[in-house]
C-alpha positions as a Markdown table, in Angstrom:
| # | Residue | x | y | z |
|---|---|---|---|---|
| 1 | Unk | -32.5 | -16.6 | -5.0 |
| 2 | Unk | -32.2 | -13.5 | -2.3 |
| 3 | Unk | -28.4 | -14.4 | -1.3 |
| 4 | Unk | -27.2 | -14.3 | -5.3 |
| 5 | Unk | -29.0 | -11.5 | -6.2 |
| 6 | Unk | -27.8 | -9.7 | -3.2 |
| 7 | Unk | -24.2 | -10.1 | -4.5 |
| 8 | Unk | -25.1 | -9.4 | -7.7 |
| 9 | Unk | -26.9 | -6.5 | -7.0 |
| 10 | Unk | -24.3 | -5.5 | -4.6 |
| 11 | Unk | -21.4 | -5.6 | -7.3 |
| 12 | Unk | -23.6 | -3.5 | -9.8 |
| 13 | Unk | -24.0 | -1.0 | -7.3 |
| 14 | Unk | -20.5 | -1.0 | -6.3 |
| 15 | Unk | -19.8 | -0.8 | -10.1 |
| 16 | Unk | -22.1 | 2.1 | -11.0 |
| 17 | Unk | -21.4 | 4.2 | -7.8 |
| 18 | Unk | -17.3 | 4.1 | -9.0 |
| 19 | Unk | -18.5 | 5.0 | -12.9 |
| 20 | Unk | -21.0 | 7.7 | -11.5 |
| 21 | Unk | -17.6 | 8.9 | -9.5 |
| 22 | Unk | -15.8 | 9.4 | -13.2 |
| 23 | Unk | -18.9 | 10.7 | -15.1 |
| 24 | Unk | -18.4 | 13.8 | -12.2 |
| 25 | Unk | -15.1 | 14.3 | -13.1 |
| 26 | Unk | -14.9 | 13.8 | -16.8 |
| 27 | Unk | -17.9 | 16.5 | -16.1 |
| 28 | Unk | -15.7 | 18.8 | -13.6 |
| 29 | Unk | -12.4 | 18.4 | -15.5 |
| 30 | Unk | -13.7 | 18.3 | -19.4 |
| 31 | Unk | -11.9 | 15.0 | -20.3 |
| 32 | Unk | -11.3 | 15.6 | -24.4 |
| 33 | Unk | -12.0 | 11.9 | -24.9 |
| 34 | Unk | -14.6 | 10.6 | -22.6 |
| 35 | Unk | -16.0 | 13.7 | -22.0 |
| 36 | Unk | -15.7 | 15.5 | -25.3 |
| 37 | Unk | -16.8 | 12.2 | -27.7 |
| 38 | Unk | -20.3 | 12.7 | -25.8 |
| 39 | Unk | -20.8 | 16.5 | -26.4 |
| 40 | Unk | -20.1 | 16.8 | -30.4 |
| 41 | Unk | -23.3 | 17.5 | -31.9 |
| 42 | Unk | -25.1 | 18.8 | -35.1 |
| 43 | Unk | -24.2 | 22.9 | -34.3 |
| 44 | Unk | -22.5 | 22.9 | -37.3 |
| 45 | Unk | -24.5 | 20.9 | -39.5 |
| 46 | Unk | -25.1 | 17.3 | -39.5 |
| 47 | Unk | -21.7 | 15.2 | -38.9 |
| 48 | Unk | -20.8 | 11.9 | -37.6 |
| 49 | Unk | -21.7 | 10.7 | -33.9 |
| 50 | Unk | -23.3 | 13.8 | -33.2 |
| 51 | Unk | -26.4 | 12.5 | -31.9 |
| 52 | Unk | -25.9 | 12.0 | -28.2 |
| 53 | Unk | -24.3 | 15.9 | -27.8 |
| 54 | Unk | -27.0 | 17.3 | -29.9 |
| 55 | Unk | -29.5 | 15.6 | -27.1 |
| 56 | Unk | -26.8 | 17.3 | -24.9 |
| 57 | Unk | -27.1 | 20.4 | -26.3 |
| 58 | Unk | -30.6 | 20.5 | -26.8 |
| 59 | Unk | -31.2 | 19.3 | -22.7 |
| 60 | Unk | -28.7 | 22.1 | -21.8 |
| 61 | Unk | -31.3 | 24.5 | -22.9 |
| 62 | Unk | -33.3 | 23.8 | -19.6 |
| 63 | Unk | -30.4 | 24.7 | -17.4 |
| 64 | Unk | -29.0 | 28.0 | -19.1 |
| 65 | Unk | -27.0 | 25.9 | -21.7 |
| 66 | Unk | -24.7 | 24.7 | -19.3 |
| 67 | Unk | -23.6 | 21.6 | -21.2 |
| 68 | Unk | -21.9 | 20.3 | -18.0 |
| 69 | Unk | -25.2 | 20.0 | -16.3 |
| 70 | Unk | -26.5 | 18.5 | -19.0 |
| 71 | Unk | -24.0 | 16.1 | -19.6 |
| 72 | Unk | -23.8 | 14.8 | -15.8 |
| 73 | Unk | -27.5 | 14.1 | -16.0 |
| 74 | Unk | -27.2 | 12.6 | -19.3 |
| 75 | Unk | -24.7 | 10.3 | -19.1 |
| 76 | Unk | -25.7 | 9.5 | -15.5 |
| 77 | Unk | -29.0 | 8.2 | -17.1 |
| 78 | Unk | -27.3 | 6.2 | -19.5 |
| 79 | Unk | -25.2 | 4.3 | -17.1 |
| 80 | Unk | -27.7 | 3.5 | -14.8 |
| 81 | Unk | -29.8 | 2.1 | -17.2 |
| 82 | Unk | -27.3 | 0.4 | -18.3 |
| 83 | Unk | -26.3 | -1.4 | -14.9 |
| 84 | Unk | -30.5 | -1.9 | -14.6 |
| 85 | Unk | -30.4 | -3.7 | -17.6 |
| 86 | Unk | -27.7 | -5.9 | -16.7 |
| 87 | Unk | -29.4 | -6.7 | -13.3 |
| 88 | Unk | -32.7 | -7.8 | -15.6 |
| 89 | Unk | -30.6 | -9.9 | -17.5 |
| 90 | Unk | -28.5 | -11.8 | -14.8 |
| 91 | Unk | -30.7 | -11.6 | -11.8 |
| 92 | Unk | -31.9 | -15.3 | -12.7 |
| 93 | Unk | -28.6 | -17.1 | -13.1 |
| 94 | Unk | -27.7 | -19.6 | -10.6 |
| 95 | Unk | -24.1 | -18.1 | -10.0 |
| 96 | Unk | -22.2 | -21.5 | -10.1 |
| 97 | Unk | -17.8 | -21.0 | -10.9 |
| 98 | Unk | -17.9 | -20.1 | -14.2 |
| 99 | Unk | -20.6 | -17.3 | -13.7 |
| 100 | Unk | -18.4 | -15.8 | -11.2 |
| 101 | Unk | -15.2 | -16.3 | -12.9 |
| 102 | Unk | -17.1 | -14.4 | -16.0 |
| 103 | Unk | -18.1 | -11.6 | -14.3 |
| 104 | Unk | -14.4 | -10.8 | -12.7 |
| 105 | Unk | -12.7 | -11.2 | -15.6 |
| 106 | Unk | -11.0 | -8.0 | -16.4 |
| 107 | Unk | -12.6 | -7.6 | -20.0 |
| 108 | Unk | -15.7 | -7.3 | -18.7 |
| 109 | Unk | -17.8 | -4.5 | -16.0 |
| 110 | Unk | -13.8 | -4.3 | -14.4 |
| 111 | Unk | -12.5 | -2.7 | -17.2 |
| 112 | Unk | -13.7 | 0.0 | -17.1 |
| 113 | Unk | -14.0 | 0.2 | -13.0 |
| 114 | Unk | -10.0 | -0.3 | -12.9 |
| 115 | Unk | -9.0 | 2.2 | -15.3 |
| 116 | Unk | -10.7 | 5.9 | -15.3 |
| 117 | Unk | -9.6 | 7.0 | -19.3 |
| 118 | Unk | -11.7 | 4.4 | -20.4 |
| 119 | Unk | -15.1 | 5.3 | -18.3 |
| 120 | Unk | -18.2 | 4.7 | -20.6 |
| 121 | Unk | -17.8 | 5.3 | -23.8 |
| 122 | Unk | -20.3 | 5.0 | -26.5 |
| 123 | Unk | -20.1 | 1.4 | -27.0 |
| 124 | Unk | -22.4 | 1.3 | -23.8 |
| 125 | Unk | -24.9 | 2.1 | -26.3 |
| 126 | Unk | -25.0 | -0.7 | -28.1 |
| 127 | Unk | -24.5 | -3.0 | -24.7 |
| 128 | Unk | -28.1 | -1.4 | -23.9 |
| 129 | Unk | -29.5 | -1.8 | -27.5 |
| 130 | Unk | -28.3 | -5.7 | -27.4 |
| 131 | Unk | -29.3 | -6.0 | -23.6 |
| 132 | Unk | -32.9 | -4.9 | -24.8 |
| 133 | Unk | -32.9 | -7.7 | -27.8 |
| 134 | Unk | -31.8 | -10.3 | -25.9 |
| 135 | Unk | -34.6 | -9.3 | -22.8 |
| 136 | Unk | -37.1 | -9.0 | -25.8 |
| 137 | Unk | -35.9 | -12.6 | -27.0 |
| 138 | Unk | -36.2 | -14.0 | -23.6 |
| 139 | Unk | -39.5 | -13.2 | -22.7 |
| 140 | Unk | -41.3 | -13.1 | -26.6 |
| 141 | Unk | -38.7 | -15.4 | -28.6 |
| 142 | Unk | -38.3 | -14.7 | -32.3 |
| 143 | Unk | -41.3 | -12.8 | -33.8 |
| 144 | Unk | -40.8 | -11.1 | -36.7 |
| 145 | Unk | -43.3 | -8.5 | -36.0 |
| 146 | Unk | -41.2 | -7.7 | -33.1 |
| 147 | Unk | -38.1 | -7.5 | -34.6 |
| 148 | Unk | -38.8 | -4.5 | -36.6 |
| 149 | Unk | -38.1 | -2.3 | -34.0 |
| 150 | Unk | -34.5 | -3.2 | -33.3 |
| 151 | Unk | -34.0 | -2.8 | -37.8 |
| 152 | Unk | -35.4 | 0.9 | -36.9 |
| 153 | Unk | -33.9 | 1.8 | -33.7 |
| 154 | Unk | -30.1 | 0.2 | -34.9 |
| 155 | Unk | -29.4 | 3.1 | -37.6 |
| 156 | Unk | -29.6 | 6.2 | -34.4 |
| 157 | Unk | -26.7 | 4.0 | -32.7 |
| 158 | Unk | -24.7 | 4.3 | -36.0 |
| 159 | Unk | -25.1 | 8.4 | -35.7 |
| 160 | Unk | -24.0 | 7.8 | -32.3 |
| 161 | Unk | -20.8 | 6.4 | -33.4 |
| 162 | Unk | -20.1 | 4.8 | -36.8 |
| 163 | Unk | -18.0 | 2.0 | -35.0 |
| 164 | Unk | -20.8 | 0.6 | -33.6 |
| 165 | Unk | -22.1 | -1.0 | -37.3 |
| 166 | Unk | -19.0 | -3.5 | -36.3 |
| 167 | Unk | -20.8 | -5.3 | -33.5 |
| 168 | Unk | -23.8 | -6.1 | -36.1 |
| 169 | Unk | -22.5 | -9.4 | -36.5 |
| 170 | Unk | -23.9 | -10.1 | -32.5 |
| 171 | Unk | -27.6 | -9.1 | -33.6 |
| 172 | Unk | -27.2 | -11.8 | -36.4 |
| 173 | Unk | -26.3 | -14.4 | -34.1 |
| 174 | Unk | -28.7 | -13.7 | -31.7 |
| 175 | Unk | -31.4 | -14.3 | -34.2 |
| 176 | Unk | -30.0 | -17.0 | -36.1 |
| 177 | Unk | -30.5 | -19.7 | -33.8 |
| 178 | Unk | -34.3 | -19.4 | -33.7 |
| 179 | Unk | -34.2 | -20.0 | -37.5 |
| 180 | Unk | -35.7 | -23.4 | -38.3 |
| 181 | Unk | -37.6 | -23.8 | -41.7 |
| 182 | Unk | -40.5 | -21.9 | -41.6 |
| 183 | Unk | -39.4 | -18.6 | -40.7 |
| 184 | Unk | -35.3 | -18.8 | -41.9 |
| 185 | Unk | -36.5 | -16.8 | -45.0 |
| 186 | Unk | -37.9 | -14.1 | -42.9 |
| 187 | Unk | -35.3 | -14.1 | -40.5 |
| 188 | Unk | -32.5 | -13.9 | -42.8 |
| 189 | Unk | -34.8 | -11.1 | -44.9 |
| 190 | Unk | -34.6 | -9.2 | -41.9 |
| 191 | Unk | -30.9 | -9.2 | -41.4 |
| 192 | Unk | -30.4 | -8.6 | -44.8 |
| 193 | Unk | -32.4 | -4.9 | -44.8 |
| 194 | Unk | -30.6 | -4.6 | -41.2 |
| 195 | Unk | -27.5 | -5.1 | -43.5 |
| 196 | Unk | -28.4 | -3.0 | -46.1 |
| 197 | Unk | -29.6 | 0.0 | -44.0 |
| 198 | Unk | -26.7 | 0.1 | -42.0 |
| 199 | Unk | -24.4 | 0.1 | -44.9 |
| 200 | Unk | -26.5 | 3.0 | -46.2 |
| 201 | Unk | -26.7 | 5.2 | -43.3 |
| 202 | Unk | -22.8 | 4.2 | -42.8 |
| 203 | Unk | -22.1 | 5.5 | -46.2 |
| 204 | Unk | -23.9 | 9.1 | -45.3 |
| 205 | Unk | -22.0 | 9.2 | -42.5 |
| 206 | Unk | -18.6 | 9.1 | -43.8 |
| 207 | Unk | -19.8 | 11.6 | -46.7 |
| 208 | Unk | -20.6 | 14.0 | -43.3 |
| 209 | Unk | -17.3 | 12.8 | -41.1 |
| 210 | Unk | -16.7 | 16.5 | -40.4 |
| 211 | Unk | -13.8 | 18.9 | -41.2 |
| 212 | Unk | -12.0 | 21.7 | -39.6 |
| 213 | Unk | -14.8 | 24.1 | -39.9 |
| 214 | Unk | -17.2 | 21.6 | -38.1 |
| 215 | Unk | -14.2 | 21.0 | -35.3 |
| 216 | Unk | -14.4 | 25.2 | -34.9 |
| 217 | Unk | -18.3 | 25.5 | -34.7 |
| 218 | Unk | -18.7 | 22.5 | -32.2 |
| 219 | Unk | -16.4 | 23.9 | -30.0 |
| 220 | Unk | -17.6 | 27.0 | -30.1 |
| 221 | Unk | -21.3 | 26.0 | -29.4 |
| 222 | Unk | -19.7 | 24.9 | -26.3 |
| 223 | Unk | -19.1 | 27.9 | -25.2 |
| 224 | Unk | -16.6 | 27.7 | -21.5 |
| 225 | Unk | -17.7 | 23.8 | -22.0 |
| 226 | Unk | -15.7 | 23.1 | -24.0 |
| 227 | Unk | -12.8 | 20.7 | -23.5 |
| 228 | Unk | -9.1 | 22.5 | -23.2 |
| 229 | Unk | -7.3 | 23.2 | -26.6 |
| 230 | Unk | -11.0 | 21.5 | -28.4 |
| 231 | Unk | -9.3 | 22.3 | -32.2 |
| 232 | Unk | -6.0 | 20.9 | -31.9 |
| 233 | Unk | -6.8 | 17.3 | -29.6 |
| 234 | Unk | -9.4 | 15.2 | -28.4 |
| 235 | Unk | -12.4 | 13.4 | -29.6 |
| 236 | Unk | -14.1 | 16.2 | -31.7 |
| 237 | Unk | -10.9 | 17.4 | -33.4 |
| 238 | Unk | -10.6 | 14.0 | -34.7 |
| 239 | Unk | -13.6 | 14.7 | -36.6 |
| 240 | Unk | -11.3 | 16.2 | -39.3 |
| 241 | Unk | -8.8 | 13.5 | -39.0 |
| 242 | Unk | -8.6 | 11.3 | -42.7 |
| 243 | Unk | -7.4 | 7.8 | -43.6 |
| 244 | Unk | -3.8 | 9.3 | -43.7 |
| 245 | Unk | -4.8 | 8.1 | -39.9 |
| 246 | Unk | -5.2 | 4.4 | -40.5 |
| 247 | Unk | -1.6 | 4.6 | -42.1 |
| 248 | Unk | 0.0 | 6.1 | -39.0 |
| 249 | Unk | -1.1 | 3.8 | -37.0 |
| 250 | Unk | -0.6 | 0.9 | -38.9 |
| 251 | Unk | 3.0 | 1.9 | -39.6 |
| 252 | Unk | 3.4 | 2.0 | -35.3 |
| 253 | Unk | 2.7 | -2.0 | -35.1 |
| 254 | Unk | 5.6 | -3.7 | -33.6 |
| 255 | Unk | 6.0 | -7.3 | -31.7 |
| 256 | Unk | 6.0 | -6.2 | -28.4 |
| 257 | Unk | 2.9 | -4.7 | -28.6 |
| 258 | Unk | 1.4 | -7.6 | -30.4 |
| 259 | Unk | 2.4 | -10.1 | -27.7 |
| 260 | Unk | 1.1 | -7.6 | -24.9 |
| 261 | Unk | -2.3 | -7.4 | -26.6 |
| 262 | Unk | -2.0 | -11.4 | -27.3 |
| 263 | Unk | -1.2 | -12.0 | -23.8 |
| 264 | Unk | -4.0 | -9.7 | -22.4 |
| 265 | Unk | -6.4 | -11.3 | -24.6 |
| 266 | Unk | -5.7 | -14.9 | -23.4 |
| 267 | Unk | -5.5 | -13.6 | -20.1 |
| 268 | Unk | -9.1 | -11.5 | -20.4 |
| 269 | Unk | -11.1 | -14.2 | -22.2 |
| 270 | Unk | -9.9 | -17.0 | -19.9 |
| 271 | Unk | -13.0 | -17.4 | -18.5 |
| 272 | Unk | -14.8 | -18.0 | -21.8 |
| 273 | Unk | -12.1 | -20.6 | -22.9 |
| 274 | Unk | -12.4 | -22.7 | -19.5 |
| 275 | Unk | -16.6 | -22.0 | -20.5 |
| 276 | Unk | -16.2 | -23.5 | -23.6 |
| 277 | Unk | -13.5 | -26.4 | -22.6 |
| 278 | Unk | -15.2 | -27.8 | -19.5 |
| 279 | Unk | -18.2 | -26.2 | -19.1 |
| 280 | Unk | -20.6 | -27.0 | -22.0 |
| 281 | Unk | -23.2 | -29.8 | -22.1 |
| 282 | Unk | -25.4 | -31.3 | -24.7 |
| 283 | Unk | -26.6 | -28.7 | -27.4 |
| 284 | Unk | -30.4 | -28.7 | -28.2 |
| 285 | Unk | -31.0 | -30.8 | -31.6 |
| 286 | Unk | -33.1 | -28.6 | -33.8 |
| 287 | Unk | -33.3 | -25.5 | -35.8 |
| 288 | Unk | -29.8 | -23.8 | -37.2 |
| 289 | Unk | -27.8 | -24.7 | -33.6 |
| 290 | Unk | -27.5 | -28.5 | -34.0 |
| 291 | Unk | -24.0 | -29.1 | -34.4 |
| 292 | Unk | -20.8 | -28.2 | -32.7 |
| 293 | Unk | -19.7 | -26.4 | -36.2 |
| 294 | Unk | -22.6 | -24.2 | -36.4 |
| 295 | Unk | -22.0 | -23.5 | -32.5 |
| 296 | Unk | -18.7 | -22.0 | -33.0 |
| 297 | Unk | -20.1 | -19.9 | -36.0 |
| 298 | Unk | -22.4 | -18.5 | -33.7 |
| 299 | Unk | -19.5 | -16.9 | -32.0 |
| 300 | Unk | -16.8 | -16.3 | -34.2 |
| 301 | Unk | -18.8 | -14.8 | -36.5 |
| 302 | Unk | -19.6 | -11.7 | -35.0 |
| 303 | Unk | -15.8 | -11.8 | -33.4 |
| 304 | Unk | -14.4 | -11.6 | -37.4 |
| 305 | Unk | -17.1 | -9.2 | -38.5 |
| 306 | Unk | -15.3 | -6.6 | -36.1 |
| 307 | Unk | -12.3 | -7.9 | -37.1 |
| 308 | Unk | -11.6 | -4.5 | -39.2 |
| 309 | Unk | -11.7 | -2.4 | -36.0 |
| 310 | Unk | -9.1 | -3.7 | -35.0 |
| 311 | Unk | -6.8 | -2.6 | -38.5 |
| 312 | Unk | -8.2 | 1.1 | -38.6 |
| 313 | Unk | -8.3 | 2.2 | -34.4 |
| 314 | Unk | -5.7 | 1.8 | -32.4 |
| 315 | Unk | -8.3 | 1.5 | -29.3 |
| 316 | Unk | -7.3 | -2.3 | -29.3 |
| 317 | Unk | -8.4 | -3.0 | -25.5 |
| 318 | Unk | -11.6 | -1.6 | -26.1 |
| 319 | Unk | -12.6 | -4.1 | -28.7 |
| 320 | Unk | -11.9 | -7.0 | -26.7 |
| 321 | Unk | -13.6 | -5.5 | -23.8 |
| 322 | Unk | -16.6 | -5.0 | -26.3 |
| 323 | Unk | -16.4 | -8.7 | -27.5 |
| 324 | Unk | -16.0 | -10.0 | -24.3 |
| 325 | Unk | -19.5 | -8.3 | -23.0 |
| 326 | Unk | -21.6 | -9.3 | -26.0 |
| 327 | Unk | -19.8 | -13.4 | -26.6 |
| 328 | Unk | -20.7 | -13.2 | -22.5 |
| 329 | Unk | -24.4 | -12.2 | -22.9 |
| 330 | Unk | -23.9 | -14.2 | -25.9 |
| 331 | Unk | -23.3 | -17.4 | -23.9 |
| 332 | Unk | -26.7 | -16.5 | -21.3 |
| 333 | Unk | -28.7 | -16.1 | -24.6 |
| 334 | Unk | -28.2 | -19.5 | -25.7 |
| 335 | Unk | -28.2 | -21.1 | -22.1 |
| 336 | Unk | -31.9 | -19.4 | -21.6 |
| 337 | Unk | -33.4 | -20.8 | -24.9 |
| 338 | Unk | -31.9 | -24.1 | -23.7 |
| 339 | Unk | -29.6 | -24.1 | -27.1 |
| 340 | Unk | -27.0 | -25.4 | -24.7 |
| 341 | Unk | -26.6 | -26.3 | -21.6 |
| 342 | Unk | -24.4 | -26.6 | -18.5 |
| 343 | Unk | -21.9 | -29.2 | -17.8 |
| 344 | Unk | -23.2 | -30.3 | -14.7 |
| 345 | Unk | -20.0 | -33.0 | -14.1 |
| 346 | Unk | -17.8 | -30.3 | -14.4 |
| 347 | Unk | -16.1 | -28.8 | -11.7 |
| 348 | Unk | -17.2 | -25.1 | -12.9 |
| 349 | Unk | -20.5 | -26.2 | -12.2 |
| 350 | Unk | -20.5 | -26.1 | -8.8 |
| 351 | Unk | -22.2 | -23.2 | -6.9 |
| 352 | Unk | -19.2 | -21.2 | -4.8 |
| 353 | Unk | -21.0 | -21.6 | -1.4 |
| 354 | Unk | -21.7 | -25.3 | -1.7 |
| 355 | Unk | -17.9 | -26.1 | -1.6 |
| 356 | Unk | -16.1 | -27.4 | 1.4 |
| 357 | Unk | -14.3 | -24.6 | 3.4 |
| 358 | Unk | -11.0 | -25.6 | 1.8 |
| 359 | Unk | -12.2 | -25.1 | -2.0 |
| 360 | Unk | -14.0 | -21.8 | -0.7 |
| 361 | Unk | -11.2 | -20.2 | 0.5 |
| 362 | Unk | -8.9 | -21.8 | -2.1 |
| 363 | Unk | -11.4 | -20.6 | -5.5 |
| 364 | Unk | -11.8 | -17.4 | -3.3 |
| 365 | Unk | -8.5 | -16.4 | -3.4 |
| 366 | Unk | -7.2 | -17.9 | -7.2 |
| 367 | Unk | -10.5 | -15.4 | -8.4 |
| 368 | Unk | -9.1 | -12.4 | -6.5 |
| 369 | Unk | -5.7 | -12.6 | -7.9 |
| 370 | Unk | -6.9 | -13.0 | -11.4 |
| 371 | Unk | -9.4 | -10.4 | -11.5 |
| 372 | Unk | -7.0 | -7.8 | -9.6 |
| 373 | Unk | -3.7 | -9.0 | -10.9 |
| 374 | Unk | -3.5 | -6.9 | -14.2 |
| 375 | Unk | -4.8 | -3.9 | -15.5 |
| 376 | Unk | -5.2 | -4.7 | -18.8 |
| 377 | Unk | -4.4 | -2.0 | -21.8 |
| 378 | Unk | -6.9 | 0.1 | -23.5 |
| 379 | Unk | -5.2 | 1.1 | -26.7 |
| 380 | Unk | -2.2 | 0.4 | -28.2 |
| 381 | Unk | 0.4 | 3.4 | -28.3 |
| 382 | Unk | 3.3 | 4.2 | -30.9 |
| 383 | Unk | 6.2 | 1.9 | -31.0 |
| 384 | Unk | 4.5 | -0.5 | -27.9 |
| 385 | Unk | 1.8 | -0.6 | -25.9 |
| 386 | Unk | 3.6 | 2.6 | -24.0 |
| 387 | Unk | 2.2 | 4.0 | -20.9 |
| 388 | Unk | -1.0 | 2.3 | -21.4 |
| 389 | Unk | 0.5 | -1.1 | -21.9 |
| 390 | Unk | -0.3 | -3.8 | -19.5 |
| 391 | Unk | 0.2 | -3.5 | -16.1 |
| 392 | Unk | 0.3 | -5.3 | -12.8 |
| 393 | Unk | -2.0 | -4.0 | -10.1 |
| 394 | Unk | 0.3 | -4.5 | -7.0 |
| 395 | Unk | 3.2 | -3.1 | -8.4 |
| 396 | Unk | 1.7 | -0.3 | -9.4 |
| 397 | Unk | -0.3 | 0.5 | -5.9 |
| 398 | Unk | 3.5 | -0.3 | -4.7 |
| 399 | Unk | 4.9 | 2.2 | -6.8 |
| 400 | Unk | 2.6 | 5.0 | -6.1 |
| 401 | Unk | 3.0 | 4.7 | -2.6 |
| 402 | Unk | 6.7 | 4.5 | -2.3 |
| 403 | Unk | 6.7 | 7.6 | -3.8 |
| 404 | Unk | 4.1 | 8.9 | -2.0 |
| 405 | Unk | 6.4 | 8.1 | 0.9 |
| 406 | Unk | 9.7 | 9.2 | -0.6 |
| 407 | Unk | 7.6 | 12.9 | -1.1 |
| 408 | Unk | 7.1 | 13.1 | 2.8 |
């Protein structure tokens, strides 16, 4: 138990120490994405995902309303909680192959480690909010009393960011397999208002997305804070941006960047296709989750409800990053209410120190290579998956120092 949660607490701490390292500089620098998507807030009258930067503007007021300050401490906060929660949620597992080869996969905590424009965005929000169900779930199971919480506390996420109502379909699953005939009608009740009140406040929003007048009074509010040329790029002059959007970006599709997302999807979520090949045992005969079909509802479902982001944002890698975190914490949700359970024949079973020194060495080096071999893309660019398309690790550390060298 001490040895794997050494190493697991050892890669969260490894993990959080690089993020805290880009928090400071988004901070120092005023990134206009990662930085600037945090800081918009309700100066200029209520407007869509200005929640966090209104707490940001409101905490400022303690240190002089400098918004960096705030913003450091703020964010800092949110990302360690964020690792805390993950170490509450895994610190349990019996790390066998497929638990490791999860955790590397560069969808998942490395995707954000290996490239510094992505940082922590405001999906993190949700990863927390679901983190919290599923803990909730684990120690209390299913009572409806309990649930009410998560239908009140789900709507502030969606004035966070208005994407976020996307990854419902993860909430539904999570609480659909405790559904057995005495409490389905209350459960599906539940997701219903969940449904409904989401839908509403989503509707609110979009009537408050923000114009150019809004752009000009957030930026302003910011005073020297704010991000470089705030009204013409970056995160809060998007606020103004229309659907005439959607058709841009729609109109830059092209093959290669749909093979470069295909490949970096299959490449990403290999993990979860050798899980779900070799790696799954008997499922538990009762309630909803009795059949393979209903299994693989479970997790396509909430995979197709997103489906949409994908059609009006062009942040492509993003999305399968986010999937990839909640079908993973997805997959320990069902394997801690015993709705399935681990192949024990298979080889991905076995636990990574209790191989022979030939297998250690060998699995050792095969999970290296795949978690270090590509840097996978974050958002698909104009014409092909451009500068941001994907990329392989060594060349580029190759690259950069030749011309390092070349300079000297």
């Amino acid at each position: 138990m001490m040895k794997r949660n050494y190493y697991l607490i050892l890669f969260l701490v490894l993990s959080f120490g690089i993020m805290l390292s880009y928090i400071f500089q988004y901070t120092v620098d005023l990134y206009r994405w990662q930085y600037a998507d945090w800081v918009i807030n309700y100066q200029s009258g209520f407007v869509r995902r200005g929640l966090p930067g209104e707490l940001i503007y409101q905490f400022s007021i303690l240190f002089n309303k400098n918004i960096q300050i705030s913003f450091f401490i703020f964010l800092t906060s949110v990302a360690l909680f964020f690792y805390f929660l993950n170490y509450l949620y895994f610190k349990n597992l019996k790390f066998n192959l497929i638990y490791v080869l999860l955790f590397i996969s560069p969808w998942f905590i490395l995707f954000s480690i290996y490239d510094q424009k992505i940082g922590i965005r405001k999906e993190v929000l949700f990863y927390i909010f679901f983190l919290w169900l599923l803990l909730d779930l684990k120690t209390f199971g299913y009572q409806s009393n309990r649930f009410w919480k998560f239908i009140a506390v789900f709507p502030l996420l969606l004035l966070s960011h208005e994407g976020i109502f996307f990854f419902t379909g993860y909430i539904i699953s999570s609480i659909i397999i405790f559904a057995d005939k005495k409490n389905k009608n209350e459960i599906f009740f539940q997701i219903f208002l969940l449904l409904v009140i989401s839908i509403f406040i989503e509707l609110i929003i979009y009537n408050f997305k923000g114009n150019e007048d809004s752009v000009d009074l957030i930026c302003k509010s910011l005073s020297v804070y704010k991000p470089d040329n705030c009204e013409n790029v970056g995160a809060i002059w998007a606020l103004q941006q229309g659907t005439d959007s959607f058709a841009l970006f729609l109109g830059s599709h092209d093959l290669k960047g749909y093979l470069t997302f295909l490949f970096s999807f299959i490449y990403g979520f290999l993990p979860i296709f050798l899980f779900f090949l070799f790696n799954i045992g008997n499922f538990k005969n009762k309630n909803l989750i009795n059949n393979k079909i209903k299994f693989i509802f479970i997790f396509t479902f909430p995979f197709l409800f997103c489906f949409l982001l994908f059609i009006i944002a062009n942040d492509w890698g993003r999305w399968f990053s986010a999937n990839y975190f909640l079908i993973f914490y997805l997959i320990i949700h069902l394997i801690n209410h015993k709705f399935i359970f681990i192949n024990k024949k298979s080889f991905f079973s076995n636990k990574f120190f209790d191989l022979n020194k030939v297998k250690k060495i060998l699995c050792a080096i095969i999970f290296f290579l795949y978690s270090t071999f590509f840097i996978l893309p974050n958002y698909y660019v104009t014409g092909d998956a451009g500068d941001e398309g994907l990329k392989m690790q060594y060349l580029k550390i190759y690259t950069n120092v030749s011309k390092g060298l070349k300079k000297h």
